[in-house]
C-alpha positions in Angstrom: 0.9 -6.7 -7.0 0.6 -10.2 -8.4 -1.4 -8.8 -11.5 2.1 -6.5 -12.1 4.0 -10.1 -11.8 2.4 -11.6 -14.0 2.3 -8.6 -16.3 6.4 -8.5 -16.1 6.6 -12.8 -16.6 4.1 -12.3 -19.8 6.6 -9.8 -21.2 9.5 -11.6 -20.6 8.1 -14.8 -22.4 7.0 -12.3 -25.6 10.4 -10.3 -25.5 11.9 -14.1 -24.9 10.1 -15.3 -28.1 10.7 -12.1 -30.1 14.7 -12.6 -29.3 14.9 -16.1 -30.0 13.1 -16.0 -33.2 15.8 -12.9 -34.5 18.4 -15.1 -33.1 17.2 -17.8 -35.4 16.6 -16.1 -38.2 20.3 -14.6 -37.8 21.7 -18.3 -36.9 20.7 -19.4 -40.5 24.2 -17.4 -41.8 27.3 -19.7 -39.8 30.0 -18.0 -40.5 33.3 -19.9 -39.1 34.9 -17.7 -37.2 38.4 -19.1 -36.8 40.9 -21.4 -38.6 39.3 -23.7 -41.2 41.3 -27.0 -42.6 41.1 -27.0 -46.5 41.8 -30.5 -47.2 42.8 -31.9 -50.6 40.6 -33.7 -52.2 42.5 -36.5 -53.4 44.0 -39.4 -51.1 47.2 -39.1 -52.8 48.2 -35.6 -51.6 51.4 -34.3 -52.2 51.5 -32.0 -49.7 49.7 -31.5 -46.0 46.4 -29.6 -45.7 46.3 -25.7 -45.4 45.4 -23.9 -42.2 42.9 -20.9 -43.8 42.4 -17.9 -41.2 39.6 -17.5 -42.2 39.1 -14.5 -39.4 41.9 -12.9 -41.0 40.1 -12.4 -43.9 37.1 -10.7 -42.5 37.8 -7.4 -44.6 37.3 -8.6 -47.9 34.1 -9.1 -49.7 32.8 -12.3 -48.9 32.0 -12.8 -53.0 36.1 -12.1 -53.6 36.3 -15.8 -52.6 32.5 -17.2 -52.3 32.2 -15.6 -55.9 29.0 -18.2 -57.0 27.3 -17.1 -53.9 23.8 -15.3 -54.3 24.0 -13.4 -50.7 21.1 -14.9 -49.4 21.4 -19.2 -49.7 24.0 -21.0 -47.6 27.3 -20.6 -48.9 28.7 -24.6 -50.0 32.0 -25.6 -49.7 34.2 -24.8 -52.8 34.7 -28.4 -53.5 30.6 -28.6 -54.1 29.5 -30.6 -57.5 30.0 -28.4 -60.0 32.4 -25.9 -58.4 35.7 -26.7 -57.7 35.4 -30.6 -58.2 37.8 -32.4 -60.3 40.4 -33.9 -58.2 42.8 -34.8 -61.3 44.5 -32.1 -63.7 41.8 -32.2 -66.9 43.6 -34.0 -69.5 42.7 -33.1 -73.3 42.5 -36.4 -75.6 46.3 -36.4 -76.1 47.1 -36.4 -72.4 48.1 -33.0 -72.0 46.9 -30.3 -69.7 43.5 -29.4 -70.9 43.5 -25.7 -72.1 39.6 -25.2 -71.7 39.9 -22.2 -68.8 36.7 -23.9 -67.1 38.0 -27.1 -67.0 41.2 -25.9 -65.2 39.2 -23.9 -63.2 36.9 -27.1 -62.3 40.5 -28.3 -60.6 40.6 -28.2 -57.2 44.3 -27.1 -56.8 44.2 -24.6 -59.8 41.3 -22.8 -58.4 42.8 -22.6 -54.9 46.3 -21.5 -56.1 44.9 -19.1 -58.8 42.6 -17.4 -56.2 44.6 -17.6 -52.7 48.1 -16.8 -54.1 46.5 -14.7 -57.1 45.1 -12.2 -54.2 48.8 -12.5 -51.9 50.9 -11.4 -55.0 48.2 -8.3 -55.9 48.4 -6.6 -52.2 52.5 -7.3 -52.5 52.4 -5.7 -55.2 49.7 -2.3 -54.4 52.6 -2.4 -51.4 55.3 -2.5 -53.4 53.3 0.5 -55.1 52.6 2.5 -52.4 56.3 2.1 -50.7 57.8 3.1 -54.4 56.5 6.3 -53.8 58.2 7.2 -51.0 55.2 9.6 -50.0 54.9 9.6 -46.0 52.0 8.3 -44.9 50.1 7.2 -42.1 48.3 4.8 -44.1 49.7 1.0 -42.7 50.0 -1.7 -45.7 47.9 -4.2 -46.6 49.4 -7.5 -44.7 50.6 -9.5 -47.3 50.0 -13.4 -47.1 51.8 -16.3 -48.1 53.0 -17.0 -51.7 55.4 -20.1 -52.0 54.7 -23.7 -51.1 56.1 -24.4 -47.5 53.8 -21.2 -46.2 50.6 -22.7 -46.5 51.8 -26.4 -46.6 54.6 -26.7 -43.9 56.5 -29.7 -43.8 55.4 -32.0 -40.9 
């Protein structure tokens, strides 16, 4: 009897070891499951911060937003060094908006903007699409998110 104990206690502290080493191993990708705060990076915001569901947008390819990421490292935030870093519009030598495309994607806001509202106005439009062709379906349309100012930065 007590040599079938300690059979059953040994297996538990293997199975116990095997689990918590898969749980590590799977604890390595944290993937925020709720509402993240994207902040702007300057002090002198116009505007408040943005409340990203970022569950909401479980359905997508993680590269669609995270498109530097190499599926296996930790994904970094987007306002890394060398991402999406420059807190000021780029300026060319003559003080105008710089035209280089990298450089204005280097800017936090444009890269933000570009990508977030880029993505709303392409589902608005595949349901403007699909509703233009007045072909009953059961098929439900992509939910559409916000595209103006106030949506994503509400007045306090």
């Amino acid at each position: 009897m007590r040599k079938n104990v300690w059979i059953a206690a040994a297996m538990v502290v293997v199975l116990g070891l095997i689990w918590g080493t898969v749980w590590a191993a799977e604890e390595e990708m944290c993937v925020p499951m709720g509402t993240i705060t994207l902040e702007p990076l300057s002090a002198e915001a116009k505007r408040v911060a943005v409340e990203f569901p970022h569950a909401v947008h479980f359905g997508y390819n993680c590269q669609r937003c995270h498109h530097t990421w190499n599926r296996e490292s930790a994904i970094t935030g987007c306002s890394a060094s060398g991402c999406h870093d420059i807190v000021e519009v780029p300026k060319s030598e003559d003080g105008r908006p710089a035209k280089d495309a990298t450089l204005q994607a280097r800017y936090f806001k444009n890269a933000y903007h570009t990508m977030c509202i880029g993505c709303h106005k392409e589902i608005n439009r595949q349901n403007q699409k699909l509703q233009a062709t007045r072909i009953l379906t059961d098929q439900k349309l992509a939910a559409n998110g916000p595209t103006g100012c106030i949506q994503c930065h509400p007045t306090e």
